[in-house]
DRENDO-1510 file (C-alpha; in Angstrom, 1 decimal, always signed):
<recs>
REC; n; res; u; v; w
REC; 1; UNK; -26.8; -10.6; +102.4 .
REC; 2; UNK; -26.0; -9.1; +99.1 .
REC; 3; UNK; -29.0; -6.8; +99.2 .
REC; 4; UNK; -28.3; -5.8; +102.6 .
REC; 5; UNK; -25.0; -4.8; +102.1 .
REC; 6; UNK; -25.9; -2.7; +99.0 .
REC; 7; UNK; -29.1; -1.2; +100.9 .
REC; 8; UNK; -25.9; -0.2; +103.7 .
REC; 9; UNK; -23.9; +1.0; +101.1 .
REC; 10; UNK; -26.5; +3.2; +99.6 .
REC; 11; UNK; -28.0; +4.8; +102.9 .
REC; 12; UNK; -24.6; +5.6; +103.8 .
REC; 13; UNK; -23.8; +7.3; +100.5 .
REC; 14; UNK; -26.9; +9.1; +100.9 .
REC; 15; UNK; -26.4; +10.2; +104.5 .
REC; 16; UNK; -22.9; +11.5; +104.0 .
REC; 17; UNK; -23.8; +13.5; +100.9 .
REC; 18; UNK; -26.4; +15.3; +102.7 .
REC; 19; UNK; -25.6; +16.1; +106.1 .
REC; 20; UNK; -29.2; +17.4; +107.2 .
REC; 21; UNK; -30.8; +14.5; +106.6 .
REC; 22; UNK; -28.3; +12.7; +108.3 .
REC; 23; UNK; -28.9; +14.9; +111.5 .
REC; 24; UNK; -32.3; +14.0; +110.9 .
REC; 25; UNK; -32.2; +10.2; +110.9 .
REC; 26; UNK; -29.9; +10.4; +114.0 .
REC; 27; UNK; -32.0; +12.5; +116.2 .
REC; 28; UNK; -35.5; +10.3; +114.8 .
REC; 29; UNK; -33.9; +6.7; +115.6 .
REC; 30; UNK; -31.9; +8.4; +119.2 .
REC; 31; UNK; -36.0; +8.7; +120.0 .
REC; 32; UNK; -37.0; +5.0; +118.9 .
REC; 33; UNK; -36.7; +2.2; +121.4 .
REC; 34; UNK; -33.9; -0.4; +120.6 .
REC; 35; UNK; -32.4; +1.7; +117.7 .
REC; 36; UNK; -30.7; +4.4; +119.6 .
REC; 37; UNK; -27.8; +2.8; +118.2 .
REC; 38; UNK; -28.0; +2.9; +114.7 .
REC; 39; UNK; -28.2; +7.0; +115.3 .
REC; 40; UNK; -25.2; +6.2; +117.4 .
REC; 41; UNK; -23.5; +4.3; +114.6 .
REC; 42; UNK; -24.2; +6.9; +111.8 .
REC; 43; UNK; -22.1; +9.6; +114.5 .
REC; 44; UNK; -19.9; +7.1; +114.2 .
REC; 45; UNK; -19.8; +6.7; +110.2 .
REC; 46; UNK; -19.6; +10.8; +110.0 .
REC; 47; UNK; -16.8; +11.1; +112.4 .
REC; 48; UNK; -14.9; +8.7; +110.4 .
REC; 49; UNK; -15.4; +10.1; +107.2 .
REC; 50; UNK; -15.5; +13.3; +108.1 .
REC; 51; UNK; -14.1; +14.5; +111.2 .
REC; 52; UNK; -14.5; +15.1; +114.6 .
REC; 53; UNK; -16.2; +18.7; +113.7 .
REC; 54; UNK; -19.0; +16.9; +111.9 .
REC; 55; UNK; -19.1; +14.2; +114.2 .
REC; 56; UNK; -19.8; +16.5; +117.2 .
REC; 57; UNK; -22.3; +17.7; +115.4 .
REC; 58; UNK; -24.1; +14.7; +115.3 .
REC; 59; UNK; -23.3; +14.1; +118.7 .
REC; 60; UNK; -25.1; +17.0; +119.8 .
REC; 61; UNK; -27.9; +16.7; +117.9 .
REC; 62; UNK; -28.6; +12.7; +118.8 .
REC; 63; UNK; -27.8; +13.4; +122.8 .
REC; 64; UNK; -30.1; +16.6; +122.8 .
REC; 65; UNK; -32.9; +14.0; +121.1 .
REC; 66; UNK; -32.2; +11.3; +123.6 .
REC; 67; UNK; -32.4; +13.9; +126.7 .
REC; 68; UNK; -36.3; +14.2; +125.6 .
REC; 69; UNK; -36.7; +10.9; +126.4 .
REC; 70; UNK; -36.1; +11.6; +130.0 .
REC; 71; UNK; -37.8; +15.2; +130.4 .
REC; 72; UNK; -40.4; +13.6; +132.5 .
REC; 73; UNK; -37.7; +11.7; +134.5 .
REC; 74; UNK; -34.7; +11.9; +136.6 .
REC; 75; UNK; -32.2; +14.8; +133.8 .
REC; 76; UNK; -29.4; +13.3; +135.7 .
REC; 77; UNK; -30.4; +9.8; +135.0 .
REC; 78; UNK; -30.8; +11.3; +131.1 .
REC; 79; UNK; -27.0; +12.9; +131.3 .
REC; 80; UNK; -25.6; +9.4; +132.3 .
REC; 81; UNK; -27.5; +7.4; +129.7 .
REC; 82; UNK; -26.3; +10.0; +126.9 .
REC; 83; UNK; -22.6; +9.5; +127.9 .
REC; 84; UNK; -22.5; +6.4; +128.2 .
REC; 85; UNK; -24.4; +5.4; +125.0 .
REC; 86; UNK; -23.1; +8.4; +122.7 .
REC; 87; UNK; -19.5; +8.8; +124.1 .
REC; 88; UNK; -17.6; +5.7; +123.9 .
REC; 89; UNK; -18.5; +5.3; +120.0 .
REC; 90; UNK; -17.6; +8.8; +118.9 .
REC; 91; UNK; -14.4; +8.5; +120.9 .
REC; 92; UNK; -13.7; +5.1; +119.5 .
REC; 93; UNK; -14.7; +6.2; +116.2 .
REC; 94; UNK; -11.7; +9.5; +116.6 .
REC; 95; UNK; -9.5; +7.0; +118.0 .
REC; 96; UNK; -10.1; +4.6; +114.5 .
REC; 97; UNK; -10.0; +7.9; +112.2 .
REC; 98; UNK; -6.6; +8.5; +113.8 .
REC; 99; UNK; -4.9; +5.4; +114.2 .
REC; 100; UNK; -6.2; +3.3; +111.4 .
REC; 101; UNK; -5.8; +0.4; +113.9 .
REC; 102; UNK; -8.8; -1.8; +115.0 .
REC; 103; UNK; -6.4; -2.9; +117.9 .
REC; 104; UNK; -5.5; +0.3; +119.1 .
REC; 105; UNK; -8.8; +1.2; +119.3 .
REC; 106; UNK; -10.0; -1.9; +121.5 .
REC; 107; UNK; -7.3; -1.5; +123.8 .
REC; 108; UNK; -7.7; +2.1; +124.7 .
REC; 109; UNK; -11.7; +1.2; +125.0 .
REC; 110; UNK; -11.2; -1.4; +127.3 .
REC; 111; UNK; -8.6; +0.5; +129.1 .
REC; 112; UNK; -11.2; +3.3; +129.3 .
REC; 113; UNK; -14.3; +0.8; +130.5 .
REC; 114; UNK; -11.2; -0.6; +133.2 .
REC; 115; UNK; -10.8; +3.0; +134.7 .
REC; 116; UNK; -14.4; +3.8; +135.1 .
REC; 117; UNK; -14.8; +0.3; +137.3 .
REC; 118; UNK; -12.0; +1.7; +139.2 .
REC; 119; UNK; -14.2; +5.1; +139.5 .
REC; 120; UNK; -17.1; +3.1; +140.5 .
REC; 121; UNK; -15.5; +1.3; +143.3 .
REC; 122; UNK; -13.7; +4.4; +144.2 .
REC; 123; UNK; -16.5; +7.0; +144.1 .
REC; 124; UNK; -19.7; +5.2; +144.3 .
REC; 125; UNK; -19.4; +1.8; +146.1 .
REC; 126; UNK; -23.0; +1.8; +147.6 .
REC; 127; UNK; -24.2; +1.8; +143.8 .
REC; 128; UNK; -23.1; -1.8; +143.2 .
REC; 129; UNK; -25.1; -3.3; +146.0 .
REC; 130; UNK; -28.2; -1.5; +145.0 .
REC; 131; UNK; -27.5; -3.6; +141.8 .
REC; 132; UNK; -27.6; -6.5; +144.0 .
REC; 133; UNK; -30.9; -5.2; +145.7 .
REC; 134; UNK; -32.4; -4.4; +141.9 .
REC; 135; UNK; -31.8; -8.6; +141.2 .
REC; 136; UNK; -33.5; -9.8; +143.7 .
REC; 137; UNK; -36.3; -7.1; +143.6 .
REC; 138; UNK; -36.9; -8.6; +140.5 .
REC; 139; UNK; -36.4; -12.3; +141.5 .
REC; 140; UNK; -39.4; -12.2; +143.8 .
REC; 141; UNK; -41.5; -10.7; +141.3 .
REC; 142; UNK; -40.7; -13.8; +139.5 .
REC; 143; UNK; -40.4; -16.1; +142.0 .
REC; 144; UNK; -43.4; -15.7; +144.3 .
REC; 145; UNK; -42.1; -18.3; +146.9 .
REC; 146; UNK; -38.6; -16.4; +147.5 .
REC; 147; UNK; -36.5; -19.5; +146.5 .
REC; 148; UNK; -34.2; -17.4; +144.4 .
REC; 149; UNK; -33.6; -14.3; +146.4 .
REC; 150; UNK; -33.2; -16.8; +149.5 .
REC; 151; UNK; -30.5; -19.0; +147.6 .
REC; 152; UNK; -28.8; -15.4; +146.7 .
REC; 153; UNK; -28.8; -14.6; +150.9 .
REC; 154; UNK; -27.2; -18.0; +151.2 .
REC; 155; UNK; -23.6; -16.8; +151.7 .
REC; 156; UNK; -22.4; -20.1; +151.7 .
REC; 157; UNK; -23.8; -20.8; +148.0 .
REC; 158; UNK; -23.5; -17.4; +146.7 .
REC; 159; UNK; -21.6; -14.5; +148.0 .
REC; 160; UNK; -24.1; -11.3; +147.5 .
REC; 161; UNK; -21.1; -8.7; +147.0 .
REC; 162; UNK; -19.4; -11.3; +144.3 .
REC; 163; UNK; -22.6; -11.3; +142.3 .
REC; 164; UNK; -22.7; -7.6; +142.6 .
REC; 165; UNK; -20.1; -7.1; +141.2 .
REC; 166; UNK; -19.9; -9.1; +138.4 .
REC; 167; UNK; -23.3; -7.3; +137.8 .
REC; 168; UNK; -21.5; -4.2; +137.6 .
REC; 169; UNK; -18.8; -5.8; +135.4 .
REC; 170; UNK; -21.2; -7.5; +133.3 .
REC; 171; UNK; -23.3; -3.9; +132.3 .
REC; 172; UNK; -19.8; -2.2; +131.8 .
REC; 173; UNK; -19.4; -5.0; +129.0 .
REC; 174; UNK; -22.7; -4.6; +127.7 .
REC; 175; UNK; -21.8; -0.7; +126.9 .
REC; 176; UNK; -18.3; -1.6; +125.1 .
REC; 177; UNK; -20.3; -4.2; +123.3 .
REC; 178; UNK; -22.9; -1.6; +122.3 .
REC; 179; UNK; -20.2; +1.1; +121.4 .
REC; 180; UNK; -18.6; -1.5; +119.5 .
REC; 181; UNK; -21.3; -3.0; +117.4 .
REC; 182; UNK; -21.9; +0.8; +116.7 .
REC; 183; UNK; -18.3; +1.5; +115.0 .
REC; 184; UNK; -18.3; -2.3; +113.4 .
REC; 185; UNK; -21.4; -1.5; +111.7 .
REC; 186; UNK; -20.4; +2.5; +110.4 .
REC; 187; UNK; -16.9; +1.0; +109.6 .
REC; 188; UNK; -18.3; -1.4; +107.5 .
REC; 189; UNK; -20.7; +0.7; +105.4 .
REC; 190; UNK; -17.3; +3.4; +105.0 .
REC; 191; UNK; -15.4; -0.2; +103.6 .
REC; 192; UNK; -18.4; -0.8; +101.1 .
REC; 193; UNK; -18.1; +2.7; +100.1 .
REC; 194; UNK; -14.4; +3.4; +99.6 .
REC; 195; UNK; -12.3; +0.2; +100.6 .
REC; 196; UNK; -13.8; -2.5; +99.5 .
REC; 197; UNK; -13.1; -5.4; +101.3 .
REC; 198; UNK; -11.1; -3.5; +103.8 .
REC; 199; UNK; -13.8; -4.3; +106.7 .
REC; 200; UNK; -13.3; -7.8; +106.5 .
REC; 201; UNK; -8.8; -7.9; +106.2 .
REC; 202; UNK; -9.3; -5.6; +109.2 .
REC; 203; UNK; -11.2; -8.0; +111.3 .
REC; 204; UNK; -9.1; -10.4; +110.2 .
REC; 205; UNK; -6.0; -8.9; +111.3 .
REC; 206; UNK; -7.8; -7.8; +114.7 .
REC; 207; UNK; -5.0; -9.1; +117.9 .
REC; 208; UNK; -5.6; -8.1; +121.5 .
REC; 209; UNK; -2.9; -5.5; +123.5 .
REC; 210; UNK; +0.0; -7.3; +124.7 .
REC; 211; UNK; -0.6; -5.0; +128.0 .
REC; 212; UNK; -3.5; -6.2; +128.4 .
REC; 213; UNK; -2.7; -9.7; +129.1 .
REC; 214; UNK; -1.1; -8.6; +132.2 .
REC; 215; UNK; -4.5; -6.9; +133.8 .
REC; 216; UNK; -6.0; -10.6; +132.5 .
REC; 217; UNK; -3.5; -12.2; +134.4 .
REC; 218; UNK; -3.9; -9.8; +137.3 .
REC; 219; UNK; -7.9; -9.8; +137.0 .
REC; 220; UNK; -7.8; -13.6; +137.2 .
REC; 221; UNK; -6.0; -14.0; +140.2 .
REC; 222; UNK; -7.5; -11.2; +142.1 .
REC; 223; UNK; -10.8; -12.8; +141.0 .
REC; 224; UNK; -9.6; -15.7; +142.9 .
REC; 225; UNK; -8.7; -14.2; +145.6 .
REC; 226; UNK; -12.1; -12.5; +145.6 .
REC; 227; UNK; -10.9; -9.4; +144.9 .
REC; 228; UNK; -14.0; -6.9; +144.2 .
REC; 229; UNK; -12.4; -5.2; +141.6 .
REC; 230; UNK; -11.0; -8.0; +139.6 .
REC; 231; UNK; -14.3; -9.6; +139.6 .
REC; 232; UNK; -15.6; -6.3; +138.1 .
REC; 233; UNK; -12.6; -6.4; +135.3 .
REC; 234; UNK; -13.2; -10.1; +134.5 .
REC; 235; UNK; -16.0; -10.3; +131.8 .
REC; 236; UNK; -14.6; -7.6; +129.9 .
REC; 237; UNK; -11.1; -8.6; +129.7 .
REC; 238; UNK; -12.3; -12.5; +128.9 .
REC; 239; UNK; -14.6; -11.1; +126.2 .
REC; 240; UNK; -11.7; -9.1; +124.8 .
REC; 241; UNK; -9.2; -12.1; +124.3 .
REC; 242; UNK; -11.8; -14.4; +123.2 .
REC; 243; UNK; -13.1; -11.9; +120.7 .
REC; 244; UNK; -9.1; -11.7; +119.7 .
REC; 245; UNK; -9.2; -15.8; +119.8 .
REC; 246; UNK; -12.0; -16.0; +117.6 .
REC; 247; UNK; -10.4; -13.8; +115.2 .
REC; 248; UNK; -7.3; -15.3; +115.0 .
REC; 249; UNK; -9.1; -18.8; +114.5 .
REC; 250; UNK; -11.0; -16.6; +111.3 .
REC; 251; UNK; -7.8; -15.6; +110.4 .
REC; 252; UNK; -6.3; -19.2; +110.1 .
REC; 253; UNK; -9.5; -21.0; +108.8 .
REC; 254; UNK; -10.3; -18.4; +106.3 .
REC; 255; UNK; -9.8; -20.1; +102.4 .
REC; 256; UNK; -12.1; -17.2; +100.8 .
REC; 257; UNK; -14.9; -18.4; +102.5 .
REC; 258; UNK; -16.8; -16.2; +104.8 .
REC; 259; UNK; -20.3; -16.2; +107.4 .
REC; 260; UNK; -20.4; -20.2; +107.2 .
REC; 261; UNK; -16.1; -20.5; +108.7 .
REC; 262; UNK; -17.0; -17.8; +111.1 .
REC; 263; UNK; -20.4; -19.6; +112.2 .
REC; 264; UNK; -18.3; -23.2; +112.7 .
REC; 265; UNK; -15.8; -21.0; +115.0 .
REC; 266; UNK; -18.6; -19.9; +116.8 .
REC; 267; UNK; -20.6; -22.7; +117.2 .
REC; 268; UNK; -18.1; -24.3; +120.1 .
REC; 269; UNK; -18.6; -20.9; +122.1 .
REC; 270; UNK; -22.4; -21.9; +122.0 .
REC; 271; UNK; -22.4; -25.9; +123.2 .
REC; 272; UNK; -19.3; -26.4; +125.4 .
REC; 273; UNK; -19.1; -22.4; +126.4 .
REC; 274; UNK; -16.9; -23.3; +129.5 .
REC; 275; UNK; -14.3; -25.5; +127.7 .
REC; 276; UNK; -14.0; -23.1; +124.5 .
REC; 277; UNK; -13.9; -19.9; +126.4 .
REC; 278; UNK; -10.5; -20.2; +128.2 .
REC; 279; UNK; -9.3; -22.1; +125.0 .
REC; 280; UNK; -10.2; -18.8; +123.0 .
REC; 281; UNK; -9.0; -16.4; +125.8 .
REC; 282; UNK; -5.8; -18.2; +126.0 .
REC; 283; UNK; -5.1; -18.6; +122.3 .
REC; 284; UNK; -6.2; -14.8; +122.3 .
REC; 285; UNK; -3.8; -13.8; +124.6 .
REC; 286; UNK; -0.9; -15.4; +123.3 .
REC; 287; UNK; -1.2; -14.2; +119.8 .
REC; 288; UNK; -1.0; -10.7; +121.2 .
REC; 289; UNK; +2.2; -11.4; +122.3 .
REC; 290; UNK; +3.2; -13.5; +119.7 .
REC; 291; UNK; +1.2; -12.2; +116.8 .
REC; 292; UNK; +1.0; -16.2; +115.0 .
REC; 293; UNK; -1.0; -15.2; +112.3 .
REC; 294; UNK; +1.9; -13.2; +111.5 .
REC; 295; UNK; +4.6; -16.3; +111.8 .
REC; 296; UNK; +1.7; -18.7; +109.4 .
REC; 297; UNK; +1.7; -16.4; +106.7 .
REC; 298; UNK; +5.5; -15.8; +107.0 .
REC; 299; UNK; +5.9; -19.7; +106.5 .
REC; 300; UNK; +3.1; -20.1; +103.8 .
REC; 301; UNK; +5.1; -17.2; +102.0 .
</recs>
């Protein structure tokens, strides 16, 4: 771990001191299957050091490189893969610069990935059932016999339009979680650079929006209710709190110790995922309106 943090450190020195090369890198690894997001997290680590000028820069070069990857294809197909893999990162990387605040920056991510599910439903409804048709296109390929697709056409076992749209919800997720991997990574090598340690108190210190627990709340029961747009909203706002949860559970564990506290934290997630998960949401939820952490240090003081 020690030499890959000092290898981190020392590409990142080297790419911010020498901006072509760093244009390079980001428009070779936007080409490269499965590391389009490394170029996206080194936009991410020149936006924070350096600006939003620069970072544009960056931007432009590493979406011109990842259009070439769909010359042959659809170039709208292209444009919506370069938003949504380039965008979110450099905006939540502006929104970081600006605010210094990890939790700022989550919230107005989340509240960014909550108005686009409303612009799906809104604009293009017929696109989440063709994500239902895409499953079970793939299901018989897999299942020769049809006993998957046919249990997803049993409406009494599964509701096709529910599974949809968690579908929907679920790839929404998968691009925050992208985005944010992105930043978490540039973040870190600018800590190793010029705050030491600073990565690590800020993870620490991460809490969820208090607002937020209100669309949870609302999400939940909608969900219940069968509400297609809460069932969209779900994962992401229950992967939001327990990421919060798990924090604050780092937070309170935490005696200098480091991977092995967080590992023991996550290891619950992992065998009993559907007891631990509204444990961490809910513990999540209530620090952000209670901020604990805050009231255990106040006492240990």
């Amino acid at each position: 771990m020690l030499r890959l943090g000092e290898l981190l450190r020392k590409q990142g020195h080297f790419l911010l001191e020498n901006d072509h090369y760093a244009l390079l890198y980001i428009a070779i690894l936007a080409l490269i299957p499965f590391a389009t997001w490394l170029s996206v997290a080194i936009v991410a680590l020149i936006t924070l050091r350096k600006g939003w000028v620069s970072g544009l820069k960056g931007l432009m070069i590493g979406s011109a490189s990842f259009l070439l990857l769909y010359l042959t294809s659809s170039p709208w197909v292209g444009i919506l893969n370069v938003i949504t893999t380039f965008l979110p990162c450099f905006l939540m990387a502006l929104a970081l610069r600006g605010t210094m605040s990890w939790r700022f920056t989550m919230a107005f991510i989340v509240f960014m990935a909550l108005i686009a599910l409303a612009l799906i439903h809104w604009l293009v409804p017929g696109w989440i059932e063709a994500q239902l048709h895409s499953i079970q296109a793939l299901l018989k390929e897999l299942d020769r016999e049809g006993n998957m697709p046919g249990l997803l056409n049993n409406q009494d076992a599964f509701n096709p339009i529910i599974i949809a749209n968690y579908v929907v919800g679920i790839q929404v997720l998968s691009l925050v979680l992208s985005a944010t991997v992105s930043l978490m990574l540039a973040r870190s090598v600018q800590a190793r650079l010029f705050y030491p340690d600073g990565f690590r108190q800020e993870m620490l210190q991460f809490r969820g929006s208090s607002w937020g627990v209100i669309a949870l709340l609302i999400a939940a029961i909608g969900a219940y209710q069968q509400n297609l747009l809460a069932i969209s909203c779900l994962p992401l706002l229950i992967v939001y709190y327990v990421s919060a949860g798990v924090s604050l559970g780092f937070n309170v564990l935490t005696k200098g110790k480091g991977i092995g506290t967080l590992f023991l934290i996550l290891l619950p997630l992992v065998i009993l995922p559907f007891v631990m998960l509204p444990i961490y949401v809910i513990l999540g939820a209530l620090d952000s309106l209670f901020n604990f952490r805050s009231r255990l240090h106040t006492k240990a003081g």
